[in-house]
N, C-alpha and C positions, 0 to 999 in steps of 0.2 A: 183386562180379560175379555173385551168385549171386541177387542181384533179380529177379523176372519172368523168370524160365529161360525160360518156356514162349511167350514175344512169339518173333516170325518178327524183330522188328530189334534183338533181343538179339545180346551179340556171343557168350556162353558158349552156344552151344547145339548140341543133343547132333550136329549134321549139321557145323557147321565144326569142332566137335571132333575127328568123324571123318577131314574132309578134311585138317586140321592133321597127326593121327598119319599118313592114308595119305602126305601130303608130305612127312614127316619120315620114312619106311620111304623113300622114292624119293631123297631126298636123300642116306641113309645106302649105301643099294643102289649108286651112281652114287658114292660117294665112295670106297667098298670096292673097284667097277670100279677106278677109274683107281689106288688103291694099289698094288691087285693087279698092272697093267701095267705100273707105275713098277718095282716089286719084281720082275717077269720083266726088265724091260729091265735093272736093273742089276744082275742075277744069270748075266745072257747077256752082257753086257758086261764083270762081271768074269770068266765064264769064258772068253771070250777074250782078255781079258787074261792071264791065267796062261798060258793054251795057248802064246800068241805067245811070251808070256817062257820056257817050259819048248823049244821051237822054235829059240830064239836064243839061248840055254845050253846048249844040243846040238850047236850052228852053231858055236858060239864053242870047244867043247869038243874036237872034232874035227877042226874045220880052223884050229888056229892054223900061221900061218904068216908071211911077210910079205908076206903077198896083203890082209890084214888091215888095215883104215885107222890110223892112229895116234891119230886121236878118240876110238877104241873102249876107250883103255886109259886106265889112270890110275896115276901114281906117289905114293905117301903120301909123308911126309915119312920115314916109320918106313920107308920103301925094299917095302913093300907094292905088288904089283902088281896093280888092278883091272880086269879085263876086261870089266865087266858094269856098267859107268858109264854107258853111252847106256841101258841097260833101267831102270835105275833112277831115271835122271833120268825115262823116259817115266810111271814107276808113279807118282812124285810129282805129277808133272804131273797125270794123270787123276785121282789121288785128290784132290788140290785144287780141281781145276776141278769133277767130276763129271761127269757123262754130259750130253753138250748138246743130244743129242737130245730126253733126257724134260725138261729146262729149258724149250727151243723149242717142245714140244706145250704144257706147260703155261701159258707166259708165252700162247700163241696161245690157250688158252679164258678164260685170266682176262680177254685182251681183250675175246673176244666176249660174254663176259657183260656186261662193265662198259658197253663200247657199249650193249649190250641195255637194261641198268637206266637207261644216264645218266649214267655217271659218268664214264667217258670218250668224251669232247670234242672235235675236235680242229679248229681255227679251220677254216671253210667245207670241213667234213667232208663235208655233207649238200646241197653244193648242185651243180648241174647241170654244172657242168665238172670235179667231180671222177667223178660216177657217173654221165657221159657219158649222159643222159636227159634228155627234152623233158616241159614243163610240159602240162596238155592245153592252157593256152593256146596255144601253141606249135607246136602238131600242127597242121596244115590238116583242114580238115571235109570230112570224108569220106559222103559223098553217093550213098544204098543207092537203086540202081535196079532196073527189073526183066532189064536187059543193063547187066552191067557195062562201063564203058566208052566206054557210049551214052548222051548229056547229050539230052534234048530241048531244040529249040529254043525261043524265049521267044514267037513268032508260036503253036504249035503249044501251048503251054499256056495259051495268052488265048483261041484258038478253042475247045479244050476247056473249058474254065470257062466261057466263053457258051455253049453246047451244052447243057451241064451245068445250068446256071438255066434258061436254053427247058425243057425238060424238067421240069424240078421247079414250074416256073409252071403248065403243062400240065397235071400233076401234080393241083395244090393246086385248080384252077378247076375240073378235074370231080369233085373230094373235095367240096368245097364245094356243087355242084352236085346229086350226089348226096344231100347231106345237106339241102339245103333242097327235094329234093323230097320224099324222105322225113318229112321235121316236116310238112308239108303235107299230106299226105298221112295221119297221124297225127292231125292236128287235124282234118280233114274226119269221119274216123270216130270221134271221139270227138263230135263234135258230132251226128253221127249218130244214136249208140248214147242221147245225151243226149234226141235228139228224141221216137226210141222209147219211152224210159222216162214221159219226161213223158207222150204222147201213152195208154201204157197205163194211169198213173195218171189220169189224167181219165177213161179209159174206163171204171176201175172203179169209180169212185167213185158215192156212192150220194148224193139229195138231200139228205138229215140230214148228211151230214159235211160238204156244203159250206156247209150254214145252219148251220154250229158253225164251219166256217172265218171267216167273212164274223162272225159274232158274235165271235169271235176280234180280230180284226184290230182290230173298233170300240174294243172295252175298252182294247187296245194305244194306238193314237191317242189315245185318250180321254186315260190315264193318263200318256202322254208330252207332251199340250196344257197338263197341269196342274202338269207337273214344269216346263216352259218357263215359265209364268204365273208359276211361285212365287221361280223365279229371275230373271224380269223385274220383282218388284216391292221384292226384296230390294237389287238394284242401282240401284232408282229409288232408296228409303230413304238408303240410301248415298252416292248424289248430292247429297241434299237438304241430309242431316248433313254431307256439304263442302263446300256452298256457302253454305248458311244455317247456320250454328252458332250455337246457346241460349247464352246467357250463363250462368256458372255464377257464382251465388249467396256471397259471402263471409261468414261467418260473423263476428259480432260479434266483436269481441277482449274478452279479459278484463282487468282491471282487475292491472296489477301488483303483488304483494305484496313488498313486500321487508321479510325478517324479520329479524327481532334478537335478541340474547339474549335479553329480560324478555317476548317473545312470541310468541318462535318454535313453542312447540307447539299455539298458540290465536291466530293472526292474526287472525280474524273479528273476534276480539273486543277489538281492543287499540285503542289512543284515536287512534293514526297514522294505522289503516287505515281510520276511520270517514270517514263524506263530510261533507264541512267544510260548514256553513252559512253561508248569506251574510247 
């Protein structure tokens, strides 16, 4: 666990460590609480149980008489007389059963944790006719006006929605209107501004710049005539070579030697490869 402490999707790190110990302080806190309460209730519980009993041994002690129920007493077999049979039977009783109070609080949070976690369940625990609630399918659609109360009519929302486009058409056609007069408007004085510039450039110009202009331009043509000429004769060429194609030349074959053991390093010269006389 102690691999790459310092990764954020580590599990050992030093922030869940701390929230682990502060949940186990609040767990502990919260367990101590309700001891605590168990421990006053059954310490309150048994002091009234004493008091009653010390109450009714007092009751019993001073007013015997036979006003007295005959429940109250008990005969042993050894001729023992008991008077304090029903108190007794009551302390068994409590002390067996225990306090039903702290039972009932308790059984009532173990359930609402266990609902809480999951673990108990109870067949269509969670659905709409036990916990008396509507689905939002369920709900009707409820429909935020500016008078509550007050639905407009279906006439009175078609007239507004064509009102609504008139308007926004209106709208759009002098937006439009506006902006093609403006671009017009924009290109007039730029053409303008263009006419000007041209018009002071020719004014200042001196006869030498324009006989170096005009000398200019020739060489250009010139050199642009000869690049067109050079590539119109390269494409003739090219024509020519696919439509008329030279014959290409086959080269004599050589004469086969096939070699053998007793002349393989000297074929020229072996009596096989000599040309046979007729």
């Amino acid at each position: 666990m102690n691999i790459l402490p310092k990764k954020r999707w580590h599990v050992r790190t030093k922030e869940n460590m701390a929230r682990v110990r502060r949940d186990e302080a609040k767990a502990a806190e919260e367990q101590r609480q309700i001891d605590e309460r168990a421990q006053k209730a059954e310490h309150e519980d048994r002091v009234r149980r004493l008091q009653k009993k010390a109450a009714d041994r007092e009751a019993s002690m001073f007013d015997i008489g036979p006003s007295m129920p005959s429940t109250s007493t008990a005969v042993d077999p050894s001729g023992h007389v008991n008077f304090f049979t029903e108190l007794e039977q009551k302390e068994t009783s409590n002390t067996t059963q225990g306090n039903k109070e702290l039972k009932a609080e308790k059984k009532k949070e173990q359930d609402e944790w266990e609902q809480k976690v999951g673990i108990l369940t109870y067949l269509g625990g969670n659905t709409n006719e036990l916990t008396k609630q509507k689905s939002w399918y369920e709900r009707p659609f409820e429909r935020d006006f500016k008078k509550k109360g007050e639905e407009k009519p279906e006439v009175e929302v078609i007239a507004e929605k064509k009102r609504k486009k008139e308007t926004d058409g209106r709208k759009e056609k002098k937006r439009k209107r506006h902006r093609s007069r403006s671009s017009d408007s924009d290109d007039r004085s730029r053409k303008h501004k263009k006419s000007k510039k041209d018009k002071k450039r020719r004014r200042h110009r001196s006869p030498s710049t324009e006989s170096e202009d005009e000398e200019e331009k020739k060489q250009r043509l010139q050199r642009l005539r000869e690049e067109r000429l050079r590539r119109e004769q390269v494409e003739r060429a090219r024509t020519e070579a696919l439509l008329n194609p030279v014959p290409i030349k086959k080269e004599p074959e050589k004469p086969k030697v096939e070699p053998k053991y007793s002349s393989q390093f000297n074929p020229q010269f072996a009596r096989q490869n000599q040309p046979r006389r007729e």
